[in-house]
PyMOL Python script that loads the backbone (N, CA, C, O; Angstrom):
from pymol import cmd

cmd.read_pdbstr("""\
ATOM      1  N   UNK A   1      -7.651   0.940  20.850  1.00  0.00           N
ATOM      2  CA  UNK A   1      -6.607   1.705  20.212  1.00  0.00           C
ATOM      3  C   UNK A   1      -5.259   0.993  20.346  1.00  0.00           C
ATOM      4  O   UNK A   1      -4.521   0.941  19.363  1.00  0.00           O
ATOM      5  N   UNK A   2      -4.922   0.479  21.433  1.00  0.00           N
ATOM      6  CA  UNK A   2      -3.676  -0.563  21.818  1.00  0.00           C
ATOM      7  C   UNK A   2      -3.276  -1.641  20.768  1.00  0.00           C
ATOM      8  O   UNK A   2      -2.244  -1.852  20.131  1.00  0.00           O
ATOM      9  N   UNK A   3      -4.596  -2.287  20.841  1.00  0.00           N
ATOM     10  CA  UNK A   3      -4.536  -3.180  19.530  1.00  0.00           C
ATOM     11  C   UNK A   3      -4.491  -3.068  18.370  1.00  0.00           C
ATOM     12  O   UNK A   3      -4.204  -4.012  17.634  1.00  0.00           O
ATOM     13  N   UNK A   4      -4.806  -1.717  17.892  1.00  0.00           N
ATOM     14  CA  UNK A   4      -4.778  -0.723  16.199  1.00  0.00           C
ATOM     15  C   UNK A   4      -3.577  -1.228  16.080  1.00  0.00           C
ATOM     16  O   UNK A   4      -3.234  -2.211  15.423  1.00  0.00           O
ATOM     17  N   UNK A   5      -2.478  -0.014  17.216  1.00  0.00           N
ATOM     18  CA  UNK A   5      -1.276   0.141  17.389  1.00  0.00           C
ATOM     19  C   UNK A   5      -0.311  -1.152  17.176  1.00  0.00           C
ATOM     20  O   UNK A   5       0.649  -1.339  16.429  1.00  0.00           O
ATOM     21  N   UNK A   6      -0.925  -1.919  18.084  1.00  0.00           N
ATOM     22  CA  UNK A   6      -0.168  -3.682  18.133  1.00  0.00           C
ATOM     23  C   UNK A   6      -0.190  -3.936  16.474  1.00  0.00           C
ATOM     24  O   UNK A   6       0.838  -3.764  15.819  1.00  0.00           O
ATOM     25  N   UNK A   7      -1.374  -4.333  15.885  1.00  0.00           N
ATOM     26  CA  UNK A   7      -1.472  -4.257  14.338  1.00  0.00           C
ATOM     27  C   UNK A   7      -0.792  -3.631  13.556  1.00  0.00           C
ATOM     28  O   UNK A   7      -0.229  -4.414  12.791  1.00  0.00           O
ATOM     29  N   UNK A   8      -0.489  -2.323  13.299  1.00  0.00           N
ATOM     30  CA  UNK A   8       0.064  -1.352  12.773  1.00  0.00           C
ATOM     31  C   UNK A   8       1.862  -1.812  13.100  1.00  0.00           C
ATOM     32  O   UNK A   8       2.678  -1.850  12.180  1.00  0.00           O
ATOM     33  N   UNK A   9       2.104  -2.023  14.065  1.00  0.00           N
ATOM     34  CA  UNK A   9       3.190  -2.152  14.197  1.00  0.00           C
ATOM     35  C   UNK A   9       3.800  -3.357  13.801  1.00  0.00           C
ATOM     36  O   UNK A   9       5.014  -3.393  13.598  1.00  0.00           O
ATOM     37  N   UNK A  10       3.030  -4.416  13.661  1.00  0.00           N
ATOM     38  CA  UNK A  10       3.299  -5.479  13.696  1.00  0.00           C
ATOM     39  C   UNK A  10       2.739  -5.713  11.886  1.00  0.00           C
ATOM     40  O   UNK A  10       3.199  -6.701  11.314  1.00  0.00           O
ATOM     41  N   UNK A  11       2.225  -5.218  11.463  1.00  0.00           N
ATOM     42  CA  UNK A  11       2.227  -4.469   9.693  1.00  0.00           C
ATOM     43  C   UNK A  11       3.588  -3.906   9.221  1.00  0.00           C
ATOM     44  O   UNK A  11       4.162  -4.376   8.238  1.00  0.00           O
ATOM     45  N   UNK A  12       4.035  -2.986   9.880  1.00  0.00           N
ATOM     46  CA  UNK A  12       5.217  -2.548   9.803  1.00  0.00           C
ATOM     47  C   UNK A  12       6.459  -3.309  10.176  1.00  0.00           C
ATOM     48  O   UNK A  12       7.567  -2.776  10.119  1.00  0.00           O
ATOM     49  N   UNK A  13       6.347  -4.082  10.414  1.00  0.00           N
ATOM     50  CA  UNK A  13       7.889  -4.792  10.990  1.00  0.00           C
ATOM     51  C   UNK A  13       7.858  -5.749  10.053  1.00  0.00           C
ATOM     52  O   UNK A  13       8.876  -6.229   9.555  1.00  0.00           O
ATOM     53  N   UNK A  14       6.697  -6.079   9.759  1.00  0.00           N
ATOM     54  CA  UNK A  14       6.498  -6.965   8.205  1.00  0.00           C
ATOM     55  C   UNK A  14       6.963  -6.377   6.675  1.00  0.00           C
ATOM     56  O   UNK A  14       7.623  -6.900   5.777  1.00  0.00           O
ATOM     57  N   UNK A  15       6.293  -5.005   6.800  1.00  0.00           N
ATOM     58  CA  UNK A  15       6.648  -4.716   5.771  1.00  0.00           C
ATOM     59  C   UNK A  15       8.263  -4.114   5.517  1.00  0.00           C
ATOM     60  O   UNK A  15       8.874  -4.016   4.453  1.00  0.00           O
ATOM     61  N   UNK A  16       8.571  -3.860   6.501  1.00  0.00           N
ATOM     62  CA  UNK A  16       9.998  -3.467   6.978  1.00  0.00           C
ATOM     63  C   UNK A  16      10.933  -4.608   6.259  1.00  0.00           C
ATOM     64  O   UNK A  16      11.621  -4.523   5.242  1.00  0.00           O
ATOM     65  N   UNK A  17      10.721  -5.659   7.115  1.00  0.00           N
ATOM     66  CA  UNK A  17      11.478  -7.231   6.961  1.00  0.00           C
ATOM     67  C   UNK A  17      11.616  -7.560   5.592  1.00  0.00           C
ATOM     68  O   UNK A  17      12.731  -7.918   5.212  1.00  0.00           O
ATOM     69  N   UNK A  18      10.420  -7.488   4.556  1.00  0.00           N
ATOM     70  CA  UNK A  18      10.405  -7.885   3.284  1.00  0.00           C
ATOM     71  C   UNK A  18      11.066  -6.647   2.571  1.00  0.00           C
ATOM     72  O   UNK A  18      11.672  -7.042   1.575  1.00  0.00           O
ATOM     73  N   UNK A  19      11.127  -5.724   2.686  1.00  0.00           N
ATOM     74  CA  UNK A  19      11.357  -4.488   1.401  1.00  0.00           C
ATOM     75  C   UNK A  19      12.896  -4.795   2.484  1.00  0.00           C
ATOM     76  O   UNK A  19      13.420  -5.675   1.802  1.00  0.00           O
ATOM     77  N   UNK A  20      13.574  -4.650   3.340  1.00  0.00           N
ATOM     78  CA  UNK A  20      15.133  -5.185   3.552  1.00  0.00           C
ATOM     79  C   UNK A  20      15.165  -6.338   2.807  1.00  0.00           C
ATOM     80  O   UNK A  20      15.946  -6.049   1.901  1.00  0.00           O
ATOM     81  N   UNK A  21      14.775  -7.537   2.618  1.00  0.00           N
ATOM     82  CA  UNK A  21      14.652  -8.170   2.000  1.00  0.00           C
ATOM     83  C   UNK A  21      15.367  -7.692   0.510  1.00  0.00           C
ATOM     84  O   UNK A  21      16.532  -7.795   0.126  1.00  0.00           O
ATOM     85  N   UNK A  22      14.434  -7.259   0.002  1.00  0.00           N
ATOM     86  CA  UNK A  22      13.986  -7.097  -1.096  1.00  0.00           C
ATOM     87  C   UNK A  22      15.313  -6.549  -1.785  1.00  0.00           C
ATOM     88  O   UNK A  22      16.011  -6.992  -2.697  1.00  0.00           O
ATOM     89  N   UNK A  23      15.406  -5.099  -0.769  1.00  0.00           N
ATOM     90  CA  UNK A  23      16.468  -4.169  -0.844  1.00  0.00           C
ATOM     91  C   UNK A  23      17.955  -4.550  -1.341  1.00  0.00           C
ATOM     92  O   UNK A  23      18.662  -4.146  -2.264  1.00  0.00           O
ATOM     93  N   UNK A  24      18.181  -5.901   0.105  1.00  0.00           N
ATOM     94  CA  UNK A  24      19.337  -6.719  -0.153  1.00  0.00           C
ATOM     95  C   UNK A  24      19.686  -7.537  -1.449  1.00  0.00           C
ATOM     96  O   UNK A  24      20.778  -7.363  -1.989  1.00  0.00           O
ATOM     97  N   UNK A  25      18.859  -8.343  -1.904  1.00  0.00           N
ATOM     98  CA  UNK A  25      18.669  -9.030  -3.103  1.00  0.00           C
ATOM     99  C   UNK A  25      18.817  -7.619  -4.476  1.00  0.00           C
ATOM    100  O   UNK A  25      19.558  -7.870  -5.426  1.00  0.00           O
ATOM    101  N   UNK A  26      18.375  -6.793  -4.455  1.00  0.00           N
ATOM    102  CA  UNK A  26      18.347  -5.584  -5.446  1.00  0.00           C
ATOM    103  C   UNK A  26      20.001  -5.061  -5.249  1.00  0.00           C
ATOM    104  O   UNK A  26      20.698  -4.806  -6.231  1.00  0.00           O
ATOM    105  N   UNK A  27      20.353  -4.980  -4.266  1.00  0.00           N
ATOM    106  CA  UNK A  27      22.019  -4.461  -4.256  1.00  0.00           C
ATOM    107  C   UNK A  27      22.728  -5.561  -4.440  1.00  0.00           C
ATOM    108  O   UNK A  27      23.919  -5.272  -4.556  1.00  0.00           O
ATOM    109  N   UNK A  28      22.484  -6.903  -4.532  1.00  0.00           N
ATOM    110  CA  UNK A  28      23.371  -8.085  -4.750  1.00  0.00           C
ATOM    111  C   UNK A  28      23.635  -8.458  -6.328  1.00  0.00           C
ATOM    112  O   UNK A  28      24.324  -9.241  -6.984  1.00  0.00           O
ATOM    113  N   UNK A  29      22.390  -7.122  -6.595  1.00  0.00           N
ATOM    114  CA  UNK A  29      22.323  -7.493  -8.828  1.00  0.00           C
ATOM    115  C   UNK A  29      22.612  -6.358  -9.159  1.00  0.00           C
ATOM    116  O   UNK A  29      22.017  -5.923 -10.145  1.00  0.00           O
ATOM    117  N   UNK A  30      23.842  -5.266  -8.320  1.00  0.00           N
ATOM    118  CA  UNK A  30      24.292  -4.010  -8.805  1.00  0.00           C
ATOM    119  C   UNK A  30      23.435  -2.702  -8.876  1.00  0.00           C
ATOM    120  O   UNK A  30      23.839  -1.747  -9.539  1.00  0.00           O
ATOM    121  N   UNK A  31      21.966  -2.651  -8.028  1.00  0.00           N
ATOM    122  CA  UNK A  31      21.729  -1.736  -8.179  1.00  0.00           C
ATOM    123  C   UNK A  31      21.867  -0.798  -6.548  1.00  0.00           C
ATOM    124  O   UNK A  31      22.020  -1.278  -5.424  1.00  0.00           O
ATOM    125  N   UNK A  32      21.756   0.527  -6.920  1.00  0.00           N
ATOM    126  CA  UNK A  32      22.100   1.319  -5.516  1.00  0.00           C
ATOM    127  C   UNK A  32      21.098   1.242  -4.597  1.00  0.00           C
ATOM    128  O   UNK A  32      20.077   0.672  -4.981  1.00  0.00           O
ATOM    129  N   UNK A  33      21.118   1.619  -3.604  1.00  0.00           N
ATOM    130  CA  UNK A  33      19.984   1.795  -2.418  1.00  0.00           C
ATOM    131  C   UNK A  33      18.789   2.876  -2.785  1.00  0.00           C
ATOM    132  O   UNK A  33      17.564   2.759  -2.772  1.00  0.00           O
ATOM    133  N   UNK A  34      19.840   4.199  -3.184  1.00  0.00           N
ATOM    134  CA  UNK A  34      19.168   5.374  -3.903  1.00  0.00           C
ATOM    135  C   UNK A  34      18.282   4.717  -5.306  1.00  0.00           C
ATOM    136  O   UNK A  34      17.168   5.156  -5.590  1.00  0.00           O
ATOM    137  N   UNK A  35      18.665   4.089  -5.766  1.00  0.00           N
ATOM    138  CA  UNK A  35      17.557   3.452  -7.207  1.00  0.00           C
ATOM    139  C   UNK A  35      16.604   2.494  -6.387  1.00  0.00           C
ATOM    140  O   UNK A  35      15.415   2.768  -6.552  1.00  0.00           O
ATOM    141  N   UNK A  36      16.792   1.710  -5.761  1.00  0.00           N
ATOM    142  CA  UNK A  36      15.720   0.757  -5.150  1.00  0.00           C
ATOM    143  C   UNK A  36      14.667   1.555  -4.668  1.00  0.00           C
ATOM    144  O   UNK A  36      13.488   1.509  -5.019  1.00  0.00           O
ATOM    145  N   UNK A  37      15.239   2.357  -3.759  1.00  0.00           N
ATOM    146  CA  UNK A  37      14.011   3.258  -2.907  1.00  0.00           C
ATOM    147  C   UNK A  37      13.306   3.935  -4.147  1.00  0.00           C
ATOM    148  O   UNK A  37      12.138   3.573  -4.289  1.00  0.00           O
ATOM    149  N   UNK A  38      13.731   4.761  -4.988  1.00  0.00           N
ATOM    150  CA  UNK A  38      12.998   5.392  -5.761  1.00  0.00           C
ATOM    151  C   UNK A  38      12.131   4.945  -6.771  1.00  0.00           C
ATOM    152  O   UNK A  38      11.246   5.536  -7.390  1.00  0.00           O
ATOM    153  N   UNK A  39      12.666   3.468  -6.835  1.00  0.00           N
ATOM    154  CA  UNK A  39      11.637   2.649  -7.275  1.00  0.00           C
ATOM    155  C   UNK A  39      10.546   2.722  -7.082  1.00  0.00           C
ATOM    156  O   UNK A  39       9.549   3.048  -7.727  1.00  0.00           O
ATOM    157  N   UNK A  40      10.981   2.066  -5.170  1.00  0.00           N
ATOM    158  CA  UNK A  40       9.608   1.853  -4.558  1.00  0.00           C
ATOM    159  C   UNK A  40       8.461   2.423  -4.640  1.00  0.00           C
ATOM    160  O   UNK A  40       7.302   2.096  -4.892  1.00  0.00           O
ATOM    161  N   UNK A  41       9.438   3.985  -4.189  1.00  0.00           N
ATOM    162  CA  UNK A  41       8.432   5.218  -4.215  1.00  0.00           C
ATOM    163  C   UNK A  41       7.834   5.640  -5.483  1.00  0.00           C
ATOM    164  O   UNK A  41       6.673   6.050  -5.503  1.00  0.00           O
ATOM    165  N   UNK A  42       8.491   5.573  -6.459  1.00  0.00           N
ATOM    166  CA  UNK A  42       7.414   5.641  -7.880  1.00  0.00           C
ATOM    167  C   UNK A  42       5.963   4.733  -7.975  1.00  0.00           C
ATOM    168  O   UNK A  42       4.832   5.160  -8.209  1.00  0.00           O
ATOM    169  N   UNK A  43       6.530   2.919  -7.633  1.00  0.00           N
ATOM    170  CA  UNK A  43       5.285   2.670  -7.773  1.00  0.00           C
ATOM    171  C   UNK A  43       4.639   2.439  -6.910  1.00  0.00           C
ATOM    172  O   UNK A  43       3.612   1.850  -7.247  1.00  0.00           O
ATOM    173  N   UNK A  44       4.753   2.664  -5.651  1.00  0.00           N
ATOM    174  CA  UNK A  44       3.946   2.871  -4.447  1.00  0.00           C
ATOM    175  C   UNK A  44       2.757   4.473  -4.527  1.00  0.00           C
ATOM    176  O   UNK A  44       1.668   4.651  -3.980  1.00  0.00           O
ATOM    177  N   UNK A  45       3.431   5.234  -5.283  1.00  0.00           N
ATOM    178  CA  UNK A  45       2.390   6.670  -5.584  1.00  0.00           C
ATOM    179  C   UNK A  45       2.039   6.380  -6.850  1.00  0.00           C
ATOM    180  O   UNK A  45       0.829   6.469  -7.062  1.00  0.00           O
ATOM    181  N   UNK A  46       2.923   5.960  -8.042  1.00  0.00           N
ATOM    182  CA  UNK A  46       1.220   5.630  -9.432  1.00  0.00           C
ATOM    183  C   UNK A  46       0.689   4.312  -8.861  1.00  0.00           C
ATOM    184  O   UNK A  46      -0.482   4.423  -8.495  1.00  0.00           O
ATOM    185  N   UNK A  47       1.152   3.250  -8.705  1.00  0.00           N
ATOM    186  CA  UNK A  47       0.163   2.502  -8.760  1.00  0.00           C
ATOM    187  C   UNK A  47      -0.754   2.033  -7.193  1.00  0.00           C
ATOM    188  O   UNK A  47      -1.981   1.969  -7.132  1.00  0.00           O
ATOM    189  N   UNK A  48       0.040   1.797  -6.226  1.00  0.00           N
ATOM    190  CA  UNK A  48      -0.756   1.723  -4.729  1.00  0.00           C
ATOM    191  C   UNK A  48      -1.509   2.662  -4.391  1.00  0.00           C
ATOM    192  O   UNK A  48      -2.740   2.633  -4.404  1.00  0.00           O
ATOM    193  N   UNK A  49      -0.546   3.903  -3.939  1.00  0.00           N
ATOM    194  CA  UNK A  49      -1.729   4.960  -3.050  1.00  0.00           C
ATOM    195  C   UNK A  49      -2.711   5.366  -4.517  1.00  0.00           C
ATOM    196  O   UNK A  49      -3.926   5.386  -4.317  1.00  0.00           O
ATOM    197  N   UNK A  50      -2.356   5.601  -5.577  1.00  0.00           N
ATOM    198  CA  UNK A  50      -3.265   6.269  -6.420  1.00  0.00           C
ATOM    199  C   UNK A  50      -4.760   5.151  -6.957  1.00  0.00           C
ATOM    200  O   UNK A  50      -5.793   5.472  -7.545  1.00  0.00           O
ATOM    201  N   UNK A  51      -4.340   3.940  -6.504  1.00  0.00           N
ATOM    202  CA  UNK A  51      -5.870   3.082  -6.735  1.00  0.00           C
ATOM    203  C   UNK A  51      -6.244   3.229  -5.099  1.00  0.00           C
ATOM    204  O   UNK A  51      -7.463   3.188  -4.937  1.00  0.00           O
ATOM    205  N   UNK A  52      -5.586   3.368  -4.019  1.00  0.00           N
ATOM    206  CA  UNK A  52      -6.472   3.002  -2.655  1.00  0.00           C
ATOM    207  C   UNK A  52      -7.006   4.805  -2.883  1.00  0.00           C
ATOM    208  O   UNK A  52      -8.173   4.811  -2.493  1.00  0.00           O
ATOM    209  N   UNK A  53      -6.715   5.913  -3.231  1.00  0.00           N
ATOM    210  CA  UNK A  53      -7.442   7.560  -3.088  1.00  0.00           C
ATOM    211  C   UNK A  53      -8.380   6.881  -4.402  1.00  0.00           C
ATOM    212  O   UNK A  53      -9.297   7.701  -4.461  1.00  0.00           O
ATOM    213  N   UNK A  54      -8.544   6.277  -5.032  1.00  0.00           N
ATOM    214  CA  UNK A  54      -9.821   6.074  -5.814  1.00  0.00           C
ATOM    215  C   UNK A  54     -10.473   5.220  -5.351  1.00  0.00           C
ATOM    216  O   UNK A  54     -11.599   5.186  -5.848  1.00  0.00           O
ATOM    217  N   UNK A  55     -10.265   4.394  -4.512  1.00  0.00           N
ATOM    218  CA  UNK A  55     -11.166   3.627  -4.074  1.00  0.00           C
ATOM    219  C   UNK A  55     -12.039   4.772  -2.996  1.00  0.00           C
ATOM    220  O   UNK A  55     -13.165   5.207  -3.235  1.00  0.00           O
ATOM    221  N   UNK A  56     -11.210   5.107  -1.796  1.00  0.00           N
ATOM    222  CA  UNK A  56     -11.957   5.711  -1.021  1.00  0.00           C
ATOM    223  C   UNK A  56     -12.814   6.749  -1.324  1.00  0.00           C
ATOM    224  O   UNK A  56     -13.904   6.839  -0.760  1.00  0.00           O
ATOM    225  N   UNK A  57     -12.378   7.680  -2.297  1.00  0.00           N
ATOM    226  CA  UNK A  57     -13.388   8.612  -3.539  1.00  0.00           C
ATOM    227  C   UNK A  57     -14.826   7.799  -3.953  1.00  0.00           C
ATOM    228  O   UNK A  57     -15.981   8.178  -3.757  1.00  0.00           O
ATOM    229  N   UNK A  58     -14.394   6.669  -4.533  1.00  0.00           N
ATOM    230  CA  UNK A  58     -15.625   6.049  -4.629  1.00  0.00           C
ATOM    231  C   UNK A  58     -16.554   5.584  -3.654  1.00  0.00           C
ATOM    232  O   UNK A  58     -17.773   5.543  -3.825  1.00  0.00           O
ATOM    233  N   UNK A  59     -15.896   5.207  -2.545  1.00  0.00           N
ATOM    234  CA  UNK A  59     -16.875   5.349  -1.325  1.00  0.00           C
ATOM    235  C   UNK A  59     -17.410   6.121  -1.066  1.00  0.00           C
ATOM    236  O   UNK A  59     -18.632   6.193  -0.934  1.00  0.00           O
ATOM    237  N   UNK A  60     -16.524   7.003  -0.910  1.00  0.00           N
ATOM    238  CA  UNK A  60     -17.064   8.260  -0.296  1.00  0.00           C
ATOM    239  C   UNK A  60     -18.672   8.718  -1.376  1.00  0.00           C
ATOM    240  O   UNK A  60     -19.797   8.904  -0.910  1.00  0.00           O
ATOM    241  N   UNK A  61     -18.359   8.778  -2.526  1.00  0.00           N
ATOM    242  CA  UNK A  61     -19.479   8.656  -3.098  1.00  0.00           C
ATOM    243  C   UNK A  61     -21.100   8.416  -3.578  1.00  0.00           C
ATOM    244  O   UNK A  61     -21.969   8.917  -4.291  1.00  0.00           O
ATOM    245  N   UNK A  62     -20.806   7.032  -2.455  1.00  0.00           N
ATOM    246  CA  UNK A  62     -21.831   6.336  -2.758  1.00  0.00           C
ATOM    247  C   UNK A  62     -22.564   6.623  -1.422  1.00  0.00           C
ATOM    248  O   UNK A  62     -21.779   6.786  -0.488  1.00  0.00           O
ATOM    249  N   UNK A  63     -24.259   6.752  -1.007  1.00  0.00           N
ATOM    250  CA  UNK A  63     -24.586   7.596  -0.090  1.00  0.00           C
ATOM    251  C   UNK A  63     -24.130   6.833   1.058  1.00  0.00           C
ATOM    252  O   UNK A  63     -23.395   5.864   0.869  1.00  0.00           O
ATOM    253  N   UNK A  64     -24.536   7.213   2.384  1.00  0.00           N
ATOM    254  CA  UNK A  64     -24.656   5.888   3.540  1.00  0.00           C
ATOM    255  C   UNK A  64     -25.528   5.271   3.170  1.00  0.00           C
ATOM    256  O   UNK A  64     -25.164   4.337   2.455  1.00  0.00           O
ATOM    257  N   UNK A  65     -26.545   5.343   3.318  1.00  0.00           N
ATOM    258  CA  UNK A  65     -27.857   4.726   3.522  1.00  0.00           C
ATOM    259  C   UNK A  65     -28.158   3.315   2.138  1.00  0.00           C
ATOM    260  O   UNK A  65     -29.135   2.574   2.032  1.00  0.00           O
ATOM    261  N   UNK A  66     -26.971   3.382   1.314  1.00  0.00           N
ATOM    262  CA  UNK A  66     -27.348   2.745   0.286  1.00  0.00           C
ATOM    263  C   UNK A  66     -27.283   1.490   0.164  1.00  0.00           C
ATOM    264  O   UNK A  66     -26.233   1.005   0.587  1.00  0.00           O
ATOM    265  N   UNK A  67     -28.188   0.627  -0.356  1.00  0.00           N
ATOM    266  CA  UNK A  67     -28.444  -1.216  -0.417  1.00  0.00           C
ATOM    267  C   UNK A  67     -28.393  -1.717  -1.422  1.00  0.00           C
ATOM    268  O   UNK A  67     -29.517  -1.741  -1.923  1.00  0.00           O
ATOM    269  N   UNK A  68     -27.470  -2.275  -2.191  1.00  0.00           N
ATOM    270  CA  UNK A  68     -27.064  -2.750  -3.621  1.00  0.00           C
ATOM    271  C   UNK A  68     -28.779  -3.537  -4.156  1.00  0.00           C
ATOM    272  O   UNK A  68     -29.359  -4.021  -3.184  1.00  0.00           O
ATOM    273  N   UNK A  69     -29.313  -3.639  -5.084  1.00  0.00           N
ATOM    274  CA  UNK A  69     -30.432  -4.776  -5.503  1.00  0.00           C
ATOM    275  C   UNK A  69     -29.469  -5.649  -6.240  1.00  0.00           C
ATOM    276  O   UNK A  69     -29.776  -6.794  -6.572  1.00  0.00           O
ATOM    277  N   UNK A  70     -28.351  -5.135  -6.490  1.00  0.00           N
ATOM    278  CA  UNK A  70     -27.230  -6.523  -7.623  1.00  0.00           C
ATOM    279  C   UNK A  70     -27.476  -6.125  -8.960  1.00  0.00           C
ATOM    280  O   UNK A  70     -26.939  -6.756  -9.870  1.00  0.00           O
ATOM    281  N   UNK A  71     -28.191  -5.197  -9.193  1.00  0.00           N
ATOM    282  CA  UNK A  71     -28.153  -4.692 -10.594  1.00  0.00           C
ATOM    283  C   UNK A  71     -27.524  -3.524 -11.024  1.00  0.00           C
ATOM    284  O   UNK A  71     -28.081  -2.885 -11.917  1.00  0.00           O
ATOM    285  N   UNK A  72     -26.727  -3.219 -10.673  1.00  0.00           N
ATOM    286  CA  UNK A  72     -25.504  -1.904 -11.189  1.00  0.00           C
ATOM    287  C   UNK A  72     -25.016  -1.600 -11.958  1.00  0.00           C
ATOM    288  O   UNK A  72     -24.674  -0.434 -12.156  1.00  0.00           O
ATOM    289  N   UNK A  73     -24.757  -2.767 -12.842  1.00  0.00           N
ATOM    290  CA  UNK A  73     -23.703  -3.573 -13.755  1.00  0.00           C
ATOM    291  C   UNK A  73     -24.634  -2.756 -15.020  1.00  0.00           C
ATOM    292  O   UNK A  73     -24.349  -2.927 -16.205  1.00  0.00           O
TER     293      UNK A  73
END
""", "prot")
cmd.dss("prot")
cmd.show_as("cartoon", "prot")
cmd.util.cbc("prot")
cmd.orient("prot")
């Protein structure tokens, strides 16, 4: 669990670092803090979280026990 945590955090200080990043460069071409973030947050809920809740849906889906033969398609 220590090491989740170590990961997670160390995910976060990454993703932290780049979206300041990001942030800074976006207010240096006139736009507000309030528009950047709401950016984010628009396409972080249509397009990120809303393909990773379909992915896991589709897992969830498919039984445990199940063994591809490669013919699905």
């Amino acid at each position: 669990m220590i090491r989740e945590q170590a990961g997670a955090d160390e995910l976060h200080s990454l993703v932290d670092e780049k979206l300041t990043a990001l942030v800074r460069e976006l207010e240096e071409a006139n736009w507000s803090a309030g528009q950047i973030a709401h950016a984010i947050e628009d396409i972080l809920k249509t397009k990120w979280l809303k393909a990773e809740e379909a992915l896991c849906d589709a897992r969830e889906s498919v039984p445990r026990n199940y063994v591809s033969d490669g013919n699905e398609g």
